[in-house]
C-alpha positions in Angstrom: 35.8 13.2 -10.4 39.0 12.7 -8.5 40.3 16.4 -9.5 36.8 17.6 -9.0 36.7 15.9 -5.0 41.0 16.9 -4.4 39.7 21.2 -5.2 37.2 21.0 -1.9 37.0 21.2 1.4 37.0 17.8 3.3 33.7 16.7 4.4 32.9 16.7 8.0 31.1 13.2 8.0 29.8 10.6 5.9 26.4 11.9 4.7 28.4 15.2 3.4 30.5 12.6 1.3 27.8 11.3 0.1 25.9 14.4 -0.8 29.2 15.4 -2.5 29.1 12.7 -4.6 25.9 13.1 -6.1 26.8 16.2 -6.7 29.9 15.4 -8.8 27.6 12.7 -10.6 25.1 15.7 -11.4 28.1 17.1 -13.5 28.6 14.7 -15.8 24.6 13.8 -16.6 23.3 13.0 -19.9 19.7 14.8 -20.5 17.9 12.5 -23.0 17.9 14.0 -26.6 21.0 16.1 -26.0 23.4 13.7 -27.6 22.8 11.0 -30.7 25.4 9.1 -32.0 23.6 8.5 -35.4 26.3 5.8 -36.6 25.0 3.7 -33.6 21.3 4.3 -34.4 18.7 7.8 -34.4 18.1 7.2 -30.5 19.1 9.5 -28.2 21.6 8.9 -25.1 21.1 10.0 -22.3 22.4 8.6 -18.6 19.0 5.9 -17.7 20.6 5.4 -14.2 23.4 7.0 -11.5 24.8 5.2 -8.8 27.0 6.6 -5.2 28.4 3.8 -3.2 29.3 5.1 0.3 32.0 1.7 0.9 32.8 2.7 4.5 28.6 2.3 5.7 27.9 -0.5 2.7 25.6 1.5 1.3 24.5 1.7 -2.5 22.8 4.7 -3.4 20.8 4.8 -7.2 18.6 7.0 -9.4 17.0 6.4 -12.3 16.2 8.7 -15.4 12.3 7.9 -15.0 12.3 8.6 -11.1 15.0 10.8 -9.7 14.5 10.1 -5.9 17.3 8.6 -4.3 17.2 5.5 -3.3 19.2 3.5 -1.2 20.5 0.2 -0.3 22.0 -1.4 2.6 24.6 -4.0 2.3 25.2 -4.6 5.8 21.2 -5.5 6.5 21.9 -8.2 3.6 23.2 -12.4 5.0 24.8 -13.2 1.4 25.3 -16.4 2.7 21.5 -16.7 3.1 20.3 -14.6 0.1 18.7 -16.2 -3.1 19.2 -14.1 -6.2 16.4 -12.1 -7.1 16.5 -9.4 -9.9 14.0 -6.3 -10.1 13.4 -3.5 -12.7 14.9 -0.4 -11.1 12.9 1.8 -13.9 9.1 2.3 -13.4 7.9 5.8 -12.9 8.5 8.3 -9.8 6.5 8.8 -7.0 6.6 12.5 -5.6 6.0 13.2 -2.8 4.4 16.4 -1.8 6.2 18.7 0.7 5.2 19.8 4.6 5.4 23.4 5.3 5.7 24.2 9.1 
């Protein structure tokens, strides 16, 4: 990624970087059924989730393999000192959403 990011342009602001970076992570996807390591077991791999951290804004971006909207998360609007650990499925389906022309 690092050789991949050094061969551009620099980004003009932060929601370019982040775009970037989902595009580098596009690069190195797994589709499901293109790979099976059959010593492991007759499954296929593929990549189930893909994750862009943007560390300057604390935000944590994710996708998953059933849903492929991206999603975000925002560290800053989070009191850690207050927060109570709570765990959620990020799989479950997508929801599309249709598009607006004008």
């Amino acid at each position: 990624m690092a050789a991949i990011n050094a061969t551009q342009a620099k980004v003009p602001t932060d929601k370019d970087a982040v775009n970037r970076a989902w595009s580098m992570v596009n690069t190195v996807d797994i589709p499901q059924g293109i790979i099976y390591y059959r010593s492991i077991n007759n499954h296929p791999h593929f990549t189930s989730y893909a994750v862009v951290g943007d560390l300057k804004n604390r935000v944590y971006y994710f996708r998953t393999y059933d849903n492929y909207d991206i999603r975000k998360i925002d560290l800053s609007k989070i009191d850690f000192g207050k927060a109570k650990l709570k765990s959620a499925s990020l799989f479950g389906g997508s929801n599309y959403q249709g598009f607006q022309f004008n």
